[in-house]
Biopython code that builds the backbone (N, CA, C, O; Angstrom):
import numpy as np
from Bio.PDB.StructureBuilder import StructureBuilder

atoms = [
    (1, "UNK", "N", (33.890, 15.413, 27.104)),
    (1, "UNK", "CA", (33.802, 16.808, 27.430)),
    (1, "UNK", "C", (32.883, 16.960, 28.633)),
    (1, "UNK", "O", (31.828, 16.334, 28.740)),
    (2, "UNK", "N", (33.295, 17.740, 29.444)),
    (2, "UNK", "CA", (32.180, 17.784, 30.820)),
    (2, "UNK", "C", (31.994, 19.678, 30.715)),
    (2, "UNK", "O", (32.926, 20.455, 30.513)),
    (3, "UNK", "N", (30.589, 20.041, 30.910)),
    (3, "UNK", "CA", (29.876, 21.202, 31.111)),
    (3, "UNK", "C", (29.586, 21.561, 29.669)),
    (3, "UNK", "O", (30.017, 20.814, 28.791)),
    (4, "UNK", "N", (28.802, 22.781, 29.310)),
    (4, "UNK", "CA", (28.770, 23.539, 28.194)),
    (4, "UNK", "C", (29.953, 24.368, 27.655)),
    (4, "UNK", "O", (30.891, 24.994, 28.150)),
    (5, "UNK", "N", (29.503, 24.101, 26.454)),
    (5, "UNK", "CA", (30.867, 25.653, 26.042)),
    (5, "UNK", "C", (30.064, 26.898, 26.352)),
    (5, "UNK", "O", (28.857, 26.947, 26.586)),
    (6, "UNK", "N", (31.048, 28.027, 26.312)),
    (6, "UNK", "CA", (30.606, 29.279, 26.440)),
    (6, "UNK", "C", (30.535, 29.378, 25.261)),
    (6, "UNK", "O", (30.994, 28.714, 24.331)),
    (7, "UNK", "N", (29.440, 30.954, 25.387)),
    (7, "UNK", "CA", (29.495, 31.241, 23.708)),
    (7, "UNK", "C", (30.612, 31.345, 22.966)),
    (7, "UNK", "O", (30.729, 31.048, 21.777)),
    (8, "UNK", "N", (31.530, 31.824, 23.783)),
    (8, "UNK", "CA", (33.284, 32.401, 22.994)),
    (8, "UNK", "C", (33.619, 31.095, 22.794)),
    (8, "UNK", "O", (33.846, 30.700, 21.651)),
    (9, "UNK", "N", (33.702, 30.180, 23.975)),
    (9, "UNK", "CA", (34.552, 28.934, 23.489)),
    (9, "UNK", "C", (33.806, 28.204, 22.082)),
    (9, "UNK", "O", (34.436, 27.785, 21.112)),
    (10, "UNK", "N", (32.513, 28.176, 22.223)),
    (10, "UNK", "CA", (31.419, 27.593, 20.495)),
    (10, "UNK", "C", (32.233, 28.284, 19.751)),
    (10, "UNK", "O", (32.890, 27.515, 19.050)),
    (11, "UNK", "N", (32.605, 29.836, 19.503)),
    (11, "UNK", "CA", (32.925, 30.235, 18.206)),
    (11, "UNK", "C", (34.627, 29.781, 18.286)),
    (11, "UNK", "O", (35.145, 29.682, 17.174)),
    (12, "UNK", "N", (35.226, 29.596, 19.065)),
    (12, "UNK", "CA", (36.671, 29.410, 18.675)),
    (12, "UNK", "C", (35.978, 27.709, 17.993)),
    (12, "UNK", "O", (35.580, 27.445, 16.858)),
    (13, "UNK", "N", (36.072, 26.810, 19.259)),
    (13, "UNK", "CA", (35.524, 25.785, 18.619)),
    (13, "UNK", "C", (35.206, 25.522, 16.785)),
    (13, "UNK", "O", (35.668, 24.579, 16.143)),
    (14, "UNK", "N", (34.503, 26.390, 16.345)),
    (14, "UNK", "CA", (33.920, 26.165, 15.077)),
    (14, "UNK", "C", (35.540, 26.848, 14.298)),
    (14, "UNK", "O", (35.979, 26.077, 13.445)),
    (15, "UNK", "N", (36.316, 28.012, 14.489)),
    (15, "UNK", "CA", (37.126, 28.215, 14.046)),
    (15, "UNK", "C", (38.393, 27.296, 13.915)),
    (15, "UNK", "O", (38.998, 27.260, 12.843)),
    (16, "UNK", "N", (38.697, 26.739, 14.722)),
    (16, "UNK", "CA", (39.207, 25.396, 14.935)),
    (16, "UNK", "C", (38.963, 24.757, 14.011)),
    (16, "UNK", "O", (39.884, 24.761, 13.194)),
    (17, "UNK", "N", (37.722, 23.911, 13.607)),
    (17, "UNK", "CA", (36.913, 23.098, 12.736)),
    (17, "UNK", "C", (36.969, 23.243, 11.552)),
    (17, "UNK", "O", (37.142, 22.297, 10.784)),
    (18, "UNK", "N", (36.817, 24.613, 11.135)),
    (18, "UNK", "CA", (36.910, 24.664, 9.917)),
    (18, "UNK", "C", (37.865, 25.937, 9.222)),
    (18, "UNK", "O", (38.037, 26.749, 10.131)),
    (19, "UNK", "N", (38.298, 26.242, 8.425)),
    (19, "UNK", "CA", (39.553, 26.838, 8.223)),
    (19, "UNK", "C", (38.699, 28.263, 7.408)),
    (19, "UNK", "O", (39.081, 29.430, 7.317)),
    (20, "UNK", "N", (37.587, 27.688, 6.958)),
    (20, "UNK", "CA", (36.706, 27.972, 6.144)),
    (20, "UNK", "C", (35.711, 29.550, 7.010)),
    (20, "UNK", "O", (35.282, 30.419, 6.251)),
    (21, "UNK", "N", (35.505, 29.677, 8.396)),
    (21, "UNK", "CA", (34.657, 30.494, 8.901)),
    (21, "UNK", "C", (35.835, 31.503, 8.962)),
    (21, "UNK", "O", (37.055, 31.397, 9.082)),
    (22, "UNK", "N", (34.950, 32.528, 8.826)),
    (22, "UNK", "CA", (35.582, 34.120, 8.592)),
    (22, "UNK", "C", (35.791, 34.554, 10.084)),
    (22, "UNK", "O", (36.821, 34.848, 10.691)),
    (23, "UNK", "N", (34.194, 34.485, 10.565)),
    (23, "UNK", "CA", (33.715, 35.137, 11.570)),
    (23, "UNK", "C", (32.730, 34.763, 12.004)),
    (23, "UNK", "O", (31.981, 34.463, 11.075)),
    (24, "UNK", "N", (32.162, 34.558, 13.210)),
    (24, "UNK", "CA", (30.742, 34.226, 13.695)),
    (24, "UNK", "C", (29.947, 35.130, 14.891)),
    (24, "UNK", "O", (30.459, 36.136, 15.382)),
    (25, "UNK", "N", (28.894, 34.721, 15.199)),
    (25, "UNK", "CA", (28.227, 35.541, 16.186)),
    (25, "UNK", "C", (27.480, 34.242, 17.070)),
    (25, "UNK", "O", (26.998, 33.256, 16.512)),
    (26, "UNK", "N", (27.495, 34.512, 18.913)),
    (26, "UNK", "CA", (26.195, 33.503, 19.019)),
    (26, "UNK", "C", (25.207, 34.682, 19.498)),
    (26, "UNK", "O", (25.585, 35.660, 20.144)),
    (27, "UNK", "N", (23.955, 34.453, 19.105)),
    (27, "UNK", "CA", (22.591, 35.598, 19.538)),
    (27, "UNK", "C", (22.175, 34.652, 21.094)),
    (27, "UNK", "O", (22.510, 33.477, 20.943)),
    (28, "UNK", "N", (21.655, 34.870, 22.239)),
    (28, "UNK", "CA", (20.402, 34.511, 23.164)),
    (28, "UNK", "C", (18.848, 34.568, 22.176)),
    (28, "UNK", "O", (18.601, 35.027, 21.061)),
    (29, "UNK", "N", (18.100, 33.936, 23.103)),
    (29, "UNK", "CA", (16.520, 34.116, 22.536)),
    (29, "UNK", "C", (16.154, 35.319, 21.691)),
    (29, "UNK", "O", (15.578, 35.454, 20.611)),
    (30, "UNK", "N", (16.809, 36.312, 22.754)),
    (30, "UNK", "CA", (15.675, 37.668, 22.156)),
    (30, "UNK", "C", (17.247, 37.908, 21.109)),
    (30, "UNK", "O", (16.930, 38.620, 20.156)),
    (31, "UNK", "N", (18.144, 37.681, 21.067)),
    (31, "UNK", "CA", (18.901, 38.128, 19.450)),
    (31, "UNK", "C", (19.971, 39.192, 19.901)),
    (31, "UNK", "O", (20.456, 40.054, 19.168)),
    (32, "UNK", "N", (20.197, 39.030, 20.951)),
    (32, "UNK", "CA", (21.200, 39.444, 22.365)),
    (32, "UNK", "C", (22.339, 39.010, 21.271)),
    (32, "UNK", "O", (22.168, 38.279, 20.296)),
    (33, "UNK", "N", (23.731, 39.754, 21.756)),
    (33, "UNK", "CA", (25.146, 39.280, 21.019)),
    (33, "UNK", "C", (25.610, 38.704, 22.521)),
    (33, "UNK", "O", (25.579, 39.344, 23.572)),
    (34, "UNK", "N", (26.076, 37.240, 22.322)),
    (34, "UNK", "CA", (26.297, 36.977, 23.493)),
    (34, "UNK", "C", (28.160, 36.714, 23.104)),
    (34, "UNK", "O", (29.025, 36.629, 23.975)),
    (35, "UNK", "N", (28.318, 36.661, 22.158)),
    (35, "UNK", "CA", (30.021, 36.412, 22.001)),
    (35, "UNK", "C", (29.838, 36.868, 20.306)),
    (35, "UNK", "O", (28.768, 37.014, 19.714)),
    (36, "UNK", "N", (31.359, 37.053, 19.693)),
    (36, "UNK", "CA", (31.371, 37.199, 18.084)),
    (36, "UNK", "C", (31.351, 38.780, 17.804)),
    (36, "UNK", "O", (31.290, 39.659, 18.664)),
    (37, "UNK", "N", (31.398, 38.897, 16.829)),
    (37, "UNK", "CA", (31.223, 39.967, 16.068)),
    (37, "UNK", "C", (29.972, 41.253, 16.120)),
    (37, "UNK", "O", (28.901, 41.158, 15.520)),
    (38, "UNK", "N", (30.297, 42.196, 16.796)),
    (38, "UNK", "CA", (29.291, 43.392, 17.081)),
    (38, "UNK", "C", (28.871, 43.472, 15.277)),
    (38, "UNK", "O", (27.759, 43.198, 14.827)),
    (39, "UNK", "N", (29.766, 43.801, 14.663)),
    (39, "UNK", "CA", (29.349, 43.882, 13.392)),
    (39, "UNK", "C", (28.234, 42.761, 12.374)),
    (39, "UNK", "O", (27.496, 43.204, 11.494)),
    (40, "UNK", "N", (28.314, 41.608, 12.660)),
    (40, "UNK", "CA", (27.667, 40.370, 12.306)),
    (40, "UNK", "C", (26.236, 39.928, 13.305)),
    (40, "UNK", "O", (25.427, 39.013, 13.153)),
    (41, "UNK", "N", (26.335, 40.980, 14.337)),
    (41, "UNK", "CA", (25.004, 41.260, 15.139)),
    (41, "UNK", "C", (23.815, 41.211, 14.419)),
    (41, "UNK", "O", (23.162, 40.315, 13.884)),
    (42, "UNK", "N", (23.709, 42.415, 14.550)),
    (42, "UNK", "CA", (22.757, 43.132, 13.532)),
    (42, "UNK", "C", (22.533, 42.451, 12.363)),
    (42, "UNK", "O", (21.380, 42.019, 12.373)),
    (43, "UNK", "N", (23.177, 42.138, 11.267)),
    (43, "UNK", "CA", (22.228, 41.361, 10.278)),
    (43, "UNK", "C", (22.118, 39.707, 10.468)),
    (43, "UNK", "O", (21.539, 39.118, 9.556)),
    (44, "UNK", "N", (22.587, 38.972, 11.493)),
    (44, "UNK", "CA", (22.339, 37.832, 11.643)),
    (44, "UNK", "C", (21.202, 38.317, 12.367)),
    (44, "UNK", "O", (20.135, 38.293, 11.754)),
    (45, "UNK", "N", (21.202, 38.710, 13.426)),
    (45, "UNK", "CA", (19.670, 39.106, 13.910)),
    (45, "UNK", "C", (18.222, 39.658, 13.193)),
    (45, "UNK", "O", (17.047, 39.676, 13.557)),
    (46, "UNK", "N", (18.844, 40.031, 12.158)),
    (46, "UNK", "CA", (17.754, 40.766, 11.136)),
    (46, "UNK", "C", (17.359, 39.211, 10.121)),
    (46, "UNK", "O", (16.204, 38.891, 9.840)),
    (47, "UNK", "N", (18.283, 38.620, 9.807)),
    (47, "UNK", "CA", (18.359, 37.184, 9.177)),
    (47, "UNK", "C", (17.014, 36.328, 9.784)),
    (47, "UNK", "O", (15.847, 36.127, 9.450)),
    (48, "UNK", "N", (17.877, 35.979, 10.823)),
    (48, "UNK", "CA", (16.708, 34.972, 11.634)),
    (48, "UNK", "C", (15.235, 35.725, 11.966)),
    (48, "UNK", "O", (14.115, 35.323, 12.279)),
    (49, "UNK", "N", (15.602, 36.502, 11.824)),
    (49, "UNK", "CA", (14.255, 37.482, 12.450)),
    (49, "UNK", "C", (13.363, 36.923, 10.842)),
    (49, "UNK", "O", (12.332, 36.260, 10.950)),
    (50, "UNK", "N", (13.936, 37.304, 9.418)),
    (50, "UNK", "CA", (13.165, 37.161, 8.361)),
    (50, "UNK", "C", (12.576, 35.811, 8.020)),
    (50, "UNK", "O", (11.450, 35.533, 7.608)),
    (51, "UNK", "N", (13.711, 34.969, 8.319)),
    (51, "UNK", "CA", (13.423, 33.126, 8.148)),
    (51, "UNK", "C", (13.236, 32.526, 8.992)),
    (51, "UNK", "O", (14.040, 32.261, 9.886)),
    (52, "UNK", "N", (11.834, 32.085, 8.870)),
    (52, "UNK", "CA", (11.595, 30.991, 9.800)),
    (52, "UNK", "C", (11.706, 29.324, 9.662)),
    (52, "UNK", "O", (10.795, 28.647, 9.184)),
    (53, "UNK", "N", (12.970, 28.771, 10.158)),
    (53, "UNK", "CA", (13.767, 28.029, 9.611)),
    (53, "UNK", "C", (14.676, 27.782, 10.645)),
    (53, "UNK", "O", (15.394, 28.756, 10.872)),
    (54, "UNK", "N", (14.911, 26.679, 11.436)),
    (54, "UNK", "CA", (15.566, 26.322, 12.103)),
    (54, "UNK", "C", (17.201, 26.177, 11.321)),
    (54, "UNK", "O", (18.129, 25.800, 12.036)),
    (55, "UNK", "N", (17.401, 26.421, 10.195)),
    (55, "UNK", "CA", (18.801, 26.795, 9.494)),
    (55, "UNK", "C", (18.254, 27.192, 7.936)),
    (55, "UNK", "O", (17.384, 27.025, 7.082)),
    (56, "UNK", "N", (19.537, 27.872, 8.314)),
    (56, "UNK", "CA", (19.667, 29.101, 6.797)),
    (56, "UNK", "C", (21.080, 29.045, 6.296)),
    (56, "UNK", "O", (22.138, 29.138, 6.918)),
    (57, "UNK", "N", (20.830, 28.865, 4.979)),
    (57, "UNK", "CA", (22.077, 28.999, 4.001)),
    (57, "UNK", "C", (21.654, 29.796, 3.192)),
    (57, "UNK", "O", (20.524, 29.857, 2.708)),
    (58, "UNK", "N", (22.983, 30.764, 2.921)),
    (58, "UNK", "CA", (22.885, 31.940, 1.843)),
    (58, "UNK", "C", (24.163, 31.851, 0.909)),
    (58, "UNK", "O", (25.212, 31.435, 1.401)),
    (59, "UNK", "N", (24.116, 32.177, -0.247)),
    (59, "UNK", "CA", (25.608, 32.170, -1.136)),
    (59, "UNK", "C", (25.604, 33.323, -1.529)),
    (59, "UNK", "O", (24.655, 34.106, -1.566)),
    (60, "UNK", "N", (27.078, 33.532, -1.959)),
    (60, "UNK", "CA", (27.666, 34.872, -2.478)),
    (60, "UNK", "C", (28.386, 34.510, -3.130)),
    (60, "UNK", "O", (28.708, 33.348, -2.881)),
    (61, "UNK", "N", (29.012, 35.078, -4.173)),
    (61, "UNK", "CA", (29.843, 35.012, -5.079)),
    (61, "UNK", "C", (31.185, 35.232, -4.232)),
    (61, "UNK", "O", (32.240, 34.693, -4.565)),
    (62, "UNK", "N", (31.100, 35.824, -3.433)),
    (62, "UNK", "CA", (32.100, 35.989, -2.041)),
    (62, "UNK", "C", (32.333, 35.124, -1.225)),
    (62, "UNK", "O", (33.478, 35.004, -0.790)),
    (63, "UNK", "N", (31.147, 34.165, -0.736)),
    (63, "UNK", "CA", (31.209, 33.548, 0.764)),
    (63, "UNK", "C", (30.073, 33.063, 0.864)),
    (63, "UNK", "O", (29.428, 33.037, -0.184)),
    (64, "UNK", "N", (29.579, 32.651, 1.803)),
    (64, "UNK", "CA", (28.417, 32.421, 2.226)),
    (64, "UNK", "C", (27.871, 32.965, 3.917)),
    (64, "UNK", "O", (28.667, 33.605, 4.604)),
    (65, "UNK", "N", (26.831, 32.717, 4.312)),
    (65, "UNK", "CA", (26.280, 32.750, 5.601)),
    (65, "UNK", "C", (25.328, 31.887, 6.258)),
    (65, "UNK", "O", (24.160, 32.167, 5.987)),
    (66, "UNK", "N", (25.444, 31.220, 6.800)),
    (66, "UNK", "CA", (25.120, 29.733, 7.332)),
    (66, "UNK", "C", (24.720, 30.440, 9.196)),
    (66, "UNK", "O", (25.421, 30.995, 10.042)),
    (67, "UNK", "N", (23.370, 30.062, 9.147)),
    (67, "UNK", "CA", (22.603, 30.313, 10.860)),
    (67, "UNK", "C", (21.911, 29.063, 11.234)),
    (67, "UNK", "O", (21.234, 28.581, 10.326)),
    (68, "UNK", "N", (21.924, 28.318, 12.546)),
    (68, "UNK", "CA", (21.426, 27.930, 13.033)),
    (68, "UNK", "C", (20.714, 28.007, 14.368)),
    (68, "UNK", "O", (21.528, 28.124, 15.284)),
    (69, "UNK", "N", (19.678, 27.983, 14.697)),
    (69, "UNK", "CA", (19.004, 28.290, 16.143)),
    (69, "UNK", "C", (18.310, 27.117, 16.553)),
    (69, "UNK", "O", (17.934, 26.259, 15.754)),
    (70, "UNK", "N", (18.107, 27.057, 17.957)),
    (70, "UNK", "CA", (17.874, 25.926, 18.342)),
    (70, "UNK", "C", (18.294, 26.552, 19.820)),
    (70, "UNK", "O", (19.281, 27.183, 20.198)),
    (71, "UNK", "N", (16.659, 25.922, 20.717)),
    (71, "UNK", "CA", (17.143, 26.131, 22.005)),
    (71, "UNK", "C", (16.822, 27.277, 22.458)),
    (71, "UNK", "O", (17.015, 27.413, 23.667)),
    (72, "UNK", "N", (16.331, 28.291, 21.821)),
    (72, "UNK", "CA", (16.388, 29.877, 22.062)),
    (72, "UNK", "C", (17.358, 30.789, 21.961)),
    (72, "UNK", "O", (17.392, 31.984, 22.253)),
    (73, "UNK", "N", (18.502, 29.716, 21.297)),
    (73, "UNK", "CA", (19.899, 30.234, 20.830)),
    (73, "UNK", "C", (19.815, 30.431, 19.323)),
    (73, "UNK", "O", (18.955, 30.019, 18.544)),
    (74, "UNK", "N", (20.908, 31.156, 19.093)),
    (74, "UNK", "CA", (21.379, 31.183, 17.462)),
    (74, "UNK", "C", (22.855, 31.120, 17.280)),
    (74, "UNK", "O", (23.583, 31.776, 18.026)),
    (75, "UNK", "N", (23.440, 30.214, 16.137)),
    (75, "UNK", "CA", (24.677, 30.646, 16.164)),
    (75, "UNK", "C", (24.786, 30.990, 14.424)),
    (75, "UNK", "O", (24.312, 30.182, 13.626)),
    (76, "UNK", "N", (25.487, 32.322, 13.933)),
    (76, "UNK", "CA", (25.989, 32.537, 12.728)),
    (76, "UNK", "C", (26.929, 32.548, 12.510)),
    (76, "UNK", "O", (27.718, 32.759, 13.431)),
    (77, "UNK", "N", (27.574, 32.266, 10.773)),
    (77, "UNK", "CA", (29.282, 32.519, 11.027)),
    (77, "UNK", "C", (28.774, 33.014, 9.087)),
    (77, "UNK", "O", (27.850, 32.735, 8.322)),
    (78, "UNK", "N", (29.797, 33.700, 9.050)),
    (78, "UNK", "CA", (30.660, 34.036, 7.491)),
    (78, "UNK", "C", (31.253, 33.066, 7.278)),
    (78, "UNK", "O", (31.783, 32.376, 8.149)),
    (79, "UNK", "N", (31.269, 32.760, 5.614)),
    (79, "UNK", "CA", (32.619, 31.845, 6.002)),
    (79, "UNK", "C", (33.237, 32.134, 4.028)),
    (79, "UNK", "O", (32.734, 32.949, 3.254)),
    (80, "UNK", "N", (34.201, 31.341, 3.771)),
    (80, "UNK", "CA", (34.506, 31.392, 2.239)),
    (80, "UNK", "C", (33.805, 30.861, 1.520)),
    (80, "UNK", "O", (32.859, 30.234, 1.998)),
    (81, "UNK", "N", (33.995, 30.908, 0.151)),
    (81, "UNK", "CA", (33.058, 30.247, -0.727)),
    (81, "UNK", "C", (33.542, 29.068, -0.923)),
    (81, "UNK", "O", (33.461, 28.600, -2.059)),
    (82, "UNK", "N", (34.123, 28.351, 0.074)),
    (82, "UNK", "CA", (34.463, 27.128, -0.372)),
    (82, "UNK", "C", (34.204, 26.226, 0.777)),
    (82, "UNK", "O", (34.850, 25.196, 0.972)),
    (83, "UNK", "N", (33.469, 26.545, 1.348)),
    (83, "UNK", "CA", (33.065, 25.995, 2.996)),
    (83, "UNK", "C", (31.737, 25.097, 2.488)),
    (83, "UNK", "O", (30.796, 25.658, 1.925)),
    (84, "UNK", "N", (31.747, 23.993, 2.680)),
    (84, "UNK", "CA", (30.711, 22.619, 2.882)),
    (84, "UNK", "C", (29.317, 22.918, 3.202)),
    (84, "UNK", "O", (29.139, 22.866, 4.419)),
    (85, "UNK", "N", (28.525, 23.139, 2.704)),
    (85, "UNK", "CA", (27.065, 23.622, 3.476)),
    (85, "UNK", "C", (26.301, 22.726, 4.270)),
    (85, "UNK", "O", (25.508, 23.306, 5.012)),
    (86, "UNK", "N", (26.302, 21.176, 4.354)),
    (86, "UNK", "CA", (26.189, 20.415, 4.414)),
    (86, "UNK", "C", (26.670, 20.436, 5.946)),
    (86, "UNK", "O", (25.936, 20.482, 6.933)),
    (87, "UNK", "N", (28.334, 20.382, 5.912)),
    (87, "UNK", "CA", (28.940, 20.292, 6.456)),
    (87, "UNK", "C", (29.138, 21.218, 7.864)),
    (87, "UNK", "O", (29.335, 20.913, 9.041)),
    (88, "UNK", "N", (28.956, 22.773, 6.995)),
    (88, "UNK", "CA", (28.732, 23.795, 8.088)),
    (88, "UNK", "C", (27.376, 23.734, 8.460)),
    (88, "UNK", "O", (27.201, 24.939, 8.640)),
    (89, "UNK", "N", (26.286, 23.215, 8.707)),
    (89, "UNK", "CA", (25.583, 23.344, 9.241)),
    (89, "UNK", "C", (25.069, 22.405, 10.187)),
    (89, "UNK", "O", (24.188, 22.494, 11.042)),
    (90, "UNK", "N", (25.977, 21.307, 9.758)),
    (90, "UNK", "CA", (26.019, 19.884, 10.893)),
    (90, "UNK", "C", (26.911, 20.829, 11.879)),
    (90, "UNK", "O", (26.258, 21.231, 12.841)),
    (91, "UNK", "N", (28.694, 21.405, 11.831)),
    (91, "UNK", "CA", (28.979, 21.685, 12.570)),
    (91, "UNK", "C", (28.316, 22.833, 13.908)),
    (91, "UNK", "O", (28.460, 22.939, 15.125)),
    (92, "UNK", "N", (27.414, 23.665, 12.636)),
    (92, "UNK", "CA", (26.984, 24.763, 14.126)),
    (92, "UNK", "C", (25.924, 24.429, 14.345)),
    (92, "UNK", "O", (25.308, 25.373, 14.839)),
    (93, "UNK", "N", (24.822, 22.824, 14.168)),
    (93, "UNK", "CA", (24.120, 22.328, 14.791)),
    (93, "UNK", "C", (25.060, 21.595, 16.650)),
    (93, "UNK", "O", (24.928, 21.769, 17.862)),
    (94, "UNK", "N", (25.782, 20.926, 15.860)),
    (94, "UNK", "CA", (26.775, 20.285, 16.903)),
    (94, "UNK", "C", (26.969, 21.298, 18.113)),
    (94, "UNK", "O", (26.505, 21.319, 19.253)),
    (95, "UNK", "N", (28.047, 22.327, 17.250)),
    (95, "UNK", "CA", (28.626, 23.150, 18.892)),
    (95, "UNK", "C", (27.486, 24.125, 18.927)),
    (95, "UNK", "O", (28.308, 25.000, 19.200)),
    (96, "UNK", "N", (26.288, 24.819, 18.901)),
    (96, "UNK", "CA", (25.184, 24.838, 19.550)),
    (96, "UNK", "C", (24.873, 23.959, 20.195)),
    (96, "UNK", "O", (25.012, 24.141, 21.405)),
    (97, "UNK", "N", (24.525, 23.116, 19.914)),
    (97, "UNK", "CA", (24.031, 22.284, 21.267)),
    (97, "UNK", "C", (25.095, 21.802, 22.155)),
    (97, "UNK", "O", (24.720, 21.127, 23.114)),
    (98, "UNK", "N", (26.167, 21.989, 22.037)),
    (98, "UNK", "CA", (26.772, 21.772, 23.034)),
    (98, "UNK", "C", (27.071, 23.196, 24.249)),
    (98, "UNK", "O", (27.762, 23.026, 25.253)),
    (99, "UNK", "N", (26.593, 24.172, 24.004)),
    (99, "UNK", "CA", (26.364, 25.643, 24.498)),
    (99, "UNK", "C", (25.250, 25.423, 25.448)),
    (99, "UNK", "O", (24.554, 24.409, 25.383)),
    (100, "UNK", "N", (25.031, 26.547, 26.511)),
    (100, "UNK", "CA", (23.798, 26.294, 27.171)),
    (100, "UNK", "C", (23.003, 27.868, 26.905)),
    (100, "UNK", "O", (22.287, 28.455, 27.716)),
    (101, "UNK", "N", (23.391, 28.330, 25.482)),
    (101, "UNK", "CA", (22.816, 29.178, 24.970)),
    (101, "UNK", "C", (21.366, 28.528, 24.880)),
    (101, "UNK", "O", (21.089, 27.497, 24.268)),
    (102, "UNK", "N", (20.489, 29.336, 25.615)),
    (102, "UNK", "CA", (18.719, 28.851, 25.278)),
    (102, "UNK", "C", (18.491, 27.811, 26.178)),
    (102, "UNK", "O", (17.320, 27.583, 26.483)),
    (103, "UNK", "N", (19.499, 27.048, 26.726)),
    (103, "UNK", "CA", (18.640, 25.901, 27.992)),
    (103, "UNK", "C", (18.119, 26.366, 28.695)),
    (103, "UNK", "O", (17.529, 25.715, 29.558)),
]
sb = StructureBuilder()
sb.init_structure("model")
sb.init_model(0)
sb.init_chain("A")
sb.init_seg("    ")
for serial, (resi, resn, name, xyz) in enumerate(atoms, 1):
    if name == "N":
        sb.init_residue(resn, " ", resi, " ")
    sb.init_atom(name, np.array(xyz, "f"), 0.0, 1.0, " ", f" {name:<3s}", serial, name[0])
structure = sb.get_structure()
């Protein structure tokens, strides 16, 4: 692969990957929506804002919500309740850093 992904291309990317993400958001430093969901803004930003935690997993009887930041970036996604936690959080370690969200 040569250059960064854009934020849009990270979230197709992860949609691609897993069959499992609903929806995602990537934030900038200050918690900026730089691609994703206007709606998934706001409480992924309110999220990271509460945990200090370079990744966050949450469950629902619904789904889950899986954030990672790194870089001065963040990336969040929704996903089903049957999505890998493990797994999703290696992936949006991965395509974050492959973003030049926060370099």
């Amino acid at each position: 692969m040569t250059g960064a992904l854009s934020p849009e291309q990270a979230l197709d990317r992860l949609l691609e990957m897993s069959a499992d993400v609903r929806q995602g958001v990537v934030l900038d430093g200050r918690g900026r929506r730089l691609a994703g969901s206007r709606a998934l803004a706001g409480p992924a930003r309110e999220l990271l804002d509460a945990v200090d935690a370079p990744e966050i997993e949450v469950a629902t009887g619904r789904g889950g919500v899986f954030a990672v930041r790194a870089g001065g970036g963040a990336i969040a996604v929704v996903t089903h309740r049957s999505a890998l936690p493990a797994l999703m959080l290696y992936d949006l370690r991965v395509v974050l850093g492959q973003t030049g969200v926060g370099a």
